[in-house]
C-alpha positions as CSV (number, residue, x, y, z in Angstrom):
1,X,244.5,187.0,269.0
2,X,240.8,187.5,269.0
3,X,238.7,187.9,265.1
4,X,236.7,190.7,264.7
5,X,233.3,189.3,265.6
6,X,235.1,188.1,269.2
7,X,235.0,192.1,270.3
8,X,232.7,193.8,272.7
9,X,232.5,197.8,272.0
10,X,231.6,199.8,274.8
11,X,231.0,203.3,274.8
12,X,233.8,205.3,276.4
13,X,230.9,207.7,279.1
14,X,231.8,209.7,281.8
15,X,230.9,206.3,284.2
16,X,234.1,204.9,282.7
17,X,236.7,207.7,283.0
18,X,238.1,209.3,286.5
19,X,239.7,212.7,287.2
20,X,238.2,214.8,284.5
21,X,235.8,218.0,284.8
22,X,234.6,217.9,282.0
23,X,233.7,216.2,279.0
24,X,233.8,217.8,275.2
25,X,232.1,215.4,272.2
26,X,233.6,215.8,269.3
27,X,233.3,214.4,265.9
28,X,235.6,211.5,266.6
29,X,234.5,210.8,270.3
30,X,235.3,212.8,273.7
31,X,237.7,214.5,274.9
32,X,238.5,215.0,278.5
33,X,239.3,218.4,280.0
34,X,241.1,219.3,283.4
35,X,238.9,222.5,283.7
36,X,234.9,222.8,283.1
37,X,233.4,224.7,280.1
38,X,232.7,228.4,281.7
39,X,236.4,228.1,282.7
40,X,237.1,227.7,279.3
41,X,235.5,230.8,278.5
42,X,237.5,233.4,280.5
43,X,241.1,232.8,279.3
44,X,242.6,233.8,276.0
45,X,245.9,232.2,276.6
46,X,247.0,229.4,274.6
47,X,249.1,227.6,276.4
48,X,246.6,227.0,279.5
49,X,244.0,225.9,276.4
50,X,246.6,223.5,275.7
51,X,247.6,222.0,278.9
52,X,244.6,221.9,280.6
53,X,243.1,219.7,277.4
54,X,246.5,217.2,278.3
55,X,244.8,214.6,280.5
56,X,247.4,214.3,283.1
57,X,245.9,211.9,286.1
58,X,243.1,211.0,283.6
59,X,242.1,206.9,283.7
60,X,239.7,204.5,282.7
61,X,238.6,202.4,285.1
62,X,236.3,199.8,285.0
63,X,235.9,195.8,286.0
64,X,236.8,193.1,283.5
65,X,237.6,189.5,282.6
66,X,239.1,190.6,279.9
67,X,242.7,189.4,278.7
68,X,242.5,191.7,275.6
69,X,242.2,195.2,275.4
70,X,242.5,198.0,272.5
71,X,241.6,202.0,272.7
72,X,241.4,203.6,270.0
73,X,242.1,207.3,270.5
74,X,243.0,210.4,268.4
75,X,246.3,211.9,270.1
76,X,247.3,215.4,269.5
77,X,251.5,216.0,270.0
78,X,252.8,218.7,271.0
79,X,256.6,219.1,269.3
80,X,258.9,222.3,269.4
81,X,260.0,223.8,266.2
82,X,264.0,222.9,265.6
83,X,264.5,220.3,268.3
84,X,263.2,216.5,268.1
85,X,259.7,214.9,268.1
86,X,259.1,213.7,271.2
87,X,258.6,210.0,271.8
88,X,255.1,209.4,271.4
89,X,252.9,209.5,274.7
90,X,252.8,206.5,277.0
91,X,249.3,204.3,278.8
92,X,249.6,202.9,281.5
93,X,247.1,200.0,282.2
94,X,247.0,198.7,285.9
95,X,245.4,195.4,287.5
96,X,244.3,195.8,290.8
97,X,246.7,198.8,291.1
98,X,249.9,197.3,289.8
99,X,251.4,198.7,286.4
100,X,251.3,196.0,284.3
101,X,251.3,196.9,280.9
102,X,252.0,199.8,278.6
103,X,251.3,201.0,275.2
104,X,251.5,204.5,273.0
105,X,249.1,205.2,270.2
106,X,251.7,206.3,266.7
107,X,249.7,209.5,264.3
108,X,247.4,211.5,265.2
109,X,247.9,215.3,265.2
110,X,250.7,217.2,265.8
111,X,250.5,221.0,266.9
112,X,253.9,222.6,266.4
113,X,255.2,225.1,268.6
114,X,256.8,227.7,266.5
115,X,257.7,230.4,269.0
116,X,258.5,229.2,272.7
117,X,257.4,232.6,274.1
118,X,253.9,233.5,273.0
119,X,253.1,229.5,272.1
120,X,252.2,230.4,268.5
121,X,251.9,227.0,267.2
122,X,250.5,225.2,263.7
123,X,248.3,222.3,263.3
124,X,248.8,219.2,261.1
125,X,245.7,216.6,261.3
126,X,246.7,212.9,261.2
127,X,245.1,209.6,261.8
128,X,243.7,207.7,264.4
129,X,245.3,205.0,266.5
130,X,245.0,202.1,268.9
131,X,246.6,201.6,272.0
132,X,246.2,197.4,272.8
133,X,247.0,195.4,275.3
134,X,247.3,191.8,275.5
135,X,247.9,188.7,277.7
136,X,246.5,190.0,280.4
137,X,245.8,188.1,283.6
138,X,242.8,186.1,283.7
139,X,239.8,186.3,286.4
140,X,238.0,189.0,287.5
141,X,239.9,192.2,287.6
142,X,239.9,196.1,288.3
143,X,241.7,197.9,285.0
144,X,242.7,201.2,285.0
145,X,244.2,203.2,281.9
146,X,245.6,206.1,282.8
147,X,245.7,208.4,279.3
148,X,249.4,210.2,278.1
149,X,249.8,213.2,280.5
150,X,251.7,215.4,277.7
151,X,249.5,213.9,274.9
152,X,245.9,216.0,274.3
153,X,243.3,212.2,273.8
154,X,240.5,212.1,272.1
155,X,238.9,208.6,273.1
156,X,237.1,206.9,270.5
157,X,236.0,203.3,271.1
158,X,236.8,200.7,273.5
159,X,237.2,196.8,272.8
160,X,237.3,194.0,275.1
161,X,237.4,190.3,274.5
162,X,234.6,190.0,277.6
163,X,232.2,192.6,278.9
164,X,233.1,195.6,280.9
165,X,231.5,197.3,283.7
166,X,232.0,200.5,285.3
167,X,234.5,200.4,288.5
168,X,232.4,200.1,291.9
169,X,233.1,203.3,294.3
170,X,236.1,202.0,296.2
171,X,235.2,204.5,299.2
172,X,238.9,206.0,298.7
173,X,238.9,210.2,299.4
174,X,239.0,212.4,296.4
175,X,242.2,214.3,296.0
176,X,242.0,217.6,294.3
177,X,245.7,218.7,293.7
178,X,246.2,222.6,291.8
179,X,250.4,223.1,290.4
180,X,252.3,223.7,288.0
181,X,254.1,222.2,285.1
182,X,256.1,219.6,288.0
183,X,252.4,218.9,289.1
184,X,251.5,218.4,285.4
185,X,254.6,215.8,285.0
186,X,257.0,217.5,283.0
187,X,259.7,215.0,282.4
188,X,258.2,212.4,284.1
189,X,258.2,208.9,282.0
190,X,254.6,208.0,282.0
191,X,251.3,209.1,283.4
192,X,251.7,206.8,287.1
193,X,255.0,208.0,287.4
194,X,254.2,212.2,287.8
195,X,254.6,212.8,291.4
196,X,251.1,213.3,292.0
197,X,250.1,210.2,290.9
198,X,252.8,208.1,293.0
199,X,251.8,209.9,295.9
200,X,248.0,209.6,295.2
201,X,249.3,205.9,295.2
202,X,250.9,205.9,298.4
203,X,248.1,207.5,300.8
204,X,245.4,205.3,298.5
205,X,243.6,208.4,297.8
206,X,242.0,208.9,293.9
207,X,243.6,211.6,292.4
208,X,242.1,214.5,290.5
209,X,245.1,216.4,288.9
210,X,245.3,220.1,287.9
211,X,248.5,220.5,287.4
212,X,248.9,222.9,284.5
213,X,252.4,223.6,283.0
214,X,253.3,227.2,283.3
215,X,249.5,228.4,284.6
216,X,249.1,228.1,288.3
217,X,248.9,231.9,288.4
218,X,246.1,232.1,291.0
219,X,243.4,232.4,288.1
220,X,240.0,233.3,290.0
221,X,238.3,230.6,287.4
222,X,240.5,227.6,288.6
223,X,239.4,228.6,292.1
224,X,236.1,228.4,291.2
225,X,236.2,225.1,289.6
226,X,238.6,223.5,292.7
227,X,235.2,225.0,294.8
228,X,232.8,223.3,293.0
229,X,234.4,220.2,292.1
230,X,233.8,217.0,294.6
231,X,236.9,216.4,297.4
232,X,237.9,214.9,300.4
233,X,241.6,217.0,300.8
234,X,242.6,220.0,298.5
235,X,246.1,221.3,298.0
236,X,247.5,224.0,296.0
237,X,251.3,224.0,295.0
238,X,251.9,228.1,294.8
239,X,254.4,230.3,293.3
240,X,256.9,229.3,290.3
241,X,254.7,230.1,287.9
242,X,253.7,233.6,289.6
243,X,257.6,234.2,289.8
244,X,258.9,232.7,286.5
245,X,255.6,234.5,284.6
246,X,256.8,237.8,286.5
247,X,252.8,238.3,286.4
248,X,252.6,240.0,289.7
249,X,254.1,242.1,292.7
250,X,254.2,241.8,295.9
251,X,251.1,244.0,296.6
252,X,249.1,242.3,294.0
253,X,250.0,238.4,295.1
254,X,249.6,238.6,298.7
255,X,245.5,239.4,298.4
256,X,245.4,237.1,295.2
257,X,245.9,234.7,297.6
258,X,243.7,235.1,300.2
259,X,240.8,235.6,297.6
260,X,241.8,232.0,295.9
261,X,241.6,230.5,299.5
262,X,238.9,232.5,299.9
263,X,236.7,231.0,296.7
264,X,237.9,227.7,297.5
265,X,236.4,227.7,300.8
266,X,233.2,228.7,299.7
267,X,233.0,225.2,298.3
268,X,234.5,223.6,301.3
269,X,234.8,225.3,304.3
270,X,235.9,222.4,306.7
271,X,238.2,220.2,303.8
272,X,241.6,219.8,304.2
273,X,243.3,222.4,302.9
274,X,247.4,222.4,302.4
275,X,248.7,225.1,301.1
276,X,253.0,223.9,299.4
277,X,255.2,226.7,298.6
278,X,257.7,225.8,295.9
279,X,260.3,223.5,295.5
280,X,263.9,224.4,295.3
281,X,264.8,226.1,291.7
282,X,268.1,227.5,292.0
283,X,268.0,229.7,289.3
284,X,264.8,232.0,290.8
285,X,265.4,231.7,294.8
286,X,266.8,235.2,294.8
287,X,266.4,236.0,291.1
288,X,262.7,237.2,289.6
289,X,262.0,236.0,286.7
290,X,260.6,236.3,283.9
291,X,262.3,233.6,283.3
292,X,263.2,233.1,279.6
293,X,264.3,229.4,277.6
294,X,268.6,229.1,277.0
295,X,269.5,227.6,274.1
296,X,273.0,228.3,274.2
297,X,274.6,224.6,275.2
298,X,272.7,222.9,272.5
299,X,269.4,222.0,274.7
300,X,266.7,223.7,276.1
301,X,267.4,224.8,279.8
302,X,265.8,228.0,282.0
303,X,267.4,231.3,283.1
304,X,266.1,234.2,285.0
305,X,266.2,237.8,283.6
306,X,265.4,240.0,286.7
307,X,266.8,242.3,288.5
308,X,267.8,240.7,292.3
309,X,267.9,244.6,293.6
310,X,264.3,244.9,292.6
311,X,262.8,242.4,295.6
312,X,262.8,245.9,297.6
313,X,260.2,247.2,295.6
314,X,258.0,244.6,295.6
315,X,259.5,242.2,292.9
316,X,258.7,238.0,293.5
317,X,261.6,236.0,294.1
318,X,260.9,232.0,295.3
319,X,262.2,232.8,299.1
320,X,259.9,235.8,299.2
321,X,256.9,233.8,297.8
322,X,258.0,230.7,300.3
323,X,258.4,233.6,303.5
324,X,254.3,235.4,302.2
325,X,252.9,231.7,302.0
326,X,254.1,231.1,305.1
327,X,253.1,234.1,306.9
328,X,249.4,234.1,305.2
329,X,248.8,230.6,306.3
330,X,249.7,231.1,309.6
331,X,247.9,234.3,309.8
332,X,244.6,232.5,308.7
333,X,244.8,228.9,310.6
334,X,243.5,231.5,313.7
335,X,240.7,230.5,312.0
336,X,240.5,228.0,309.8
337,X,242.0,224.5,311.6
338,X,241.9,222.7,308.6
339,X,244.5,224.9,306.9
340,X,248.3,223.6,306.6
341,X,251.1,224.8,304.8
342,X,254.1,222.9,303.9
343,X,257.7,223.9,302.8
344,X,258.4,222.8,299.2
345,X,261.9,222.2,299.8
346,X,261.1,219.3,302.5
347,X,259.5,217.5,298.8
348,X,262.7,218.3,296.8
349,X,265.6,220.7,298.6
350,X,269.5,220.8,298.6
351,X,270.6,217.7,299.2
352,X,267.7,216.3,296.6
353,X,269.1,218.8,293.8
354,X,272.7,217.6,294.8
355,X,271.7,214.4,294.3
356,X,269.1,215.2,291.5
357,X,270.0,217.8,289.4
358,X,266.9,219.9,287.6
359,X,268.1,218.9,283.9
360,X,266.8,222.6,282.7
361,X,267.4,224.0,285.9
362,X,263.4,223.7,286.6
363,X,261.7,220.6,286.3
364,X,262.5,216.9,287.9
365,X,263.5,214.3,285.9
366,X,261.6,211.0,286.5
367,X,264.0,210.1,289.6
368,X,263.3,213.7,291.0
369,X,259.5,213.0,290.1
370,X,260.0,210.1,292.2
371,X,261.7,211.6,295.1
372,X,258.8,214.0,295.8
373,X,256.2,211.8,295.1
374,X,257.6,209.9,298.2
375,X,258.1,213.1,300.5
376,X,254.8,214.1,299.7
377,X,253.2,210.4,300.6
378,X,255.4,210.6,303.8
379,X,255.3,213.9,305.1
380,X,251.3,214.5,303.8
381,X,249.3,211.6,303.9
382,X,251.8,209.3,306.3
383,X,251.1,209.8,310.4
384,X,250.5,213.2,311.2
385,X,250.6,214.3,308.0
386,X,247.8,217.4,307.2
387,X,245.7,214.6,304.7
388,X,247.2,211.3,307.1
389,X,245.0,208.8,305.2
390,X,246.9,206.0,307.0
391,X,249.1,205.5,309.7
392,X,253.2,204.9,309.2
């Protein structure tokens, strides 16, 4: 193990961190955010404050002969009043693209949720901690650390037992994925092993993540920050939230659609553009939501509450936001050739649920993260896929 006067300190900057929009100083360091500031400014909702702060697909990368590494970071947890902490949050470091070590940082914060329907929570400061890594292969080296996706990080300082540089530009295309909590990597083990990120691996694209557990409502201000931000190929995973939120009708969603298309285009008007309906979710293909949390077998699952006889008038059910995405897509490729829709159930349908049950009824465990993360890298970026990065 290396003494103290063996370290080299180098400030965590923005030239050392991938898939962010933004970067907040704070008194201990920075902390990355998923959205820029003047998005920040035109929500009140807590929960969107919260996730969008959880840096899921967030990752130093930089070039090393290091064989020892420590971050230190400030985490902030996010635990449920009357059930278990969680474990704490995992890092993945990678070598040249290969997961080859992990750590988790113990302390820090934890925010308590106190009611699961309005996301009151309370705050209890803590300490500091270091995520380390050691042994690592000698030589020249690419390291990526990809930060806890459920775990809000404030990074602090890094250490290295040799100097560090920046990552060069590896010419890979820019990603820019929008979802919801399955995006975000709800249940998924650790931050390379959301779905996004295994397919990101898969087409060799870099991935910048905005997956946002229960807030891909078709906000006008995430539009505008997907039509700003820098990308190669754009997708937006549409509808559970808008169904299990019960935040909209018929009338409402079909234009909030086309005017989030709309804004994105500004921004880029030629991109590819895929447009993924949403997986299967048993409980809210014919039934609106809002959906609402079932304690009643001793863990936390997902029912819907709505009415099935209310589709008529206009109420969102999954198969009747899968049949408008659909239809709006193909009504706009007339013009727009780089637009593609895709199915969510060809990522994760009947046979996958059969095979993979939805443990509370609406998010994939880390074998269904899996399973979709592989569809999406086959049907999407393999041959004649809408982003086909490679061929096969």
């Amino acid at each position: 193990m290396n003494t103290q006067h063996d370290w080299i300190t180098t400030p965590v900057t923005a030239g050392l961190l991938r898939g962010f929009l933004d970067l907040e100083p704070t008194a201990h360091g920075l902390l990355p955010h998923r959205l820029p500031l003047r998005a920040r400014q035109q929500f009140p909702d807590g929960q969107l404050a919260l996730t969008e702060t959880q840096p899921s697909g967030v990752r130093l990368a930089f070039r090393t002969r290091a064989t020892v590494i420590e971050l230190d970071t400030l985490p902030t947890k996010r635990v449920y009043q009357g059930f278990p902490a969680p474990a704490d949050g995992v890092y993945d470091l990678l070598v040249d693209g290969r997961l080859t070590a992990q750590a988790t940082v113990s302390g820090g914060n934890v925010r308590t949720i106190t009611d699961l329907v309005t996301q009151a929570s309370e705050l209890r400061e803590g300490p500091a901690g270091t995520a380390r890594f050691s042994d690592l292969p000698t030589g020249d080296k690419d390291v990526e650390i990809w930060l806890p996706h459920m775990e809000i990080t404030e990074l602090i300082a890094l250490r290295t037992d040799a100097p560090v540089e920046p990552a060069s530009d590896n010419g890979r295309k820019v990603w820019l994925h929008h979802g919801s909590s399955i995006s975000h990597g709800s249940n998924a083990a650790h931050p390379t092993a959301i779905w996004p990120a295994l397919a990101a691996a898969l087409g060799g694209v870099e991935l910048v993540n905005l997956g946002f557990g229960g807030s891909a409502l078709l906000d006008p201000f995430t539009a505008r920050a997907m039509r700003d931000a820098p990308a190669d190929l754009i997708s937006v995973k549409i509808g559970i939230n808008v169904v299990n939120g019960d935040v909209m009708r018929l009338r409402a969603f079909s234009p909030a659609v086309h005017g989030f298309l709309d804004t994105i285009r500004e921004g880029h008007p030629t991109t590819p553009l895929l447009v993924v309906s949403p997986i299967l979710c048993p409980v809210q293909e014919d039934t609106p939501g809002p959906l609402a949390p079932d304690l009643a077998e001793g863990a936390l699952r997902f029912k819907a509450t709505g009415d099935p006889a209310e589709v008529a008038a206009g109420r969102l059910t999954l198969n009747v936001i899968r049949e408008e995405l659909a239809r709006i897509v193909g009504q706009r490729t007339a013009d727009d050739k780089n637009l593609h829709y895709l199915d969510g159930r060809d990522l994760y349908g009947e046979e996958d649920y059969a095979e993979l049950p939805l443990p509370d009824e609406v998010h994939p465990d880390p074998a269904g993260h899996r399973r979709i993360g592989e569809n999406f890298g086959r049907l999407v970026f393999g041959e004649g896929g809408a982003f086909a990065t490679k061929s096969g």
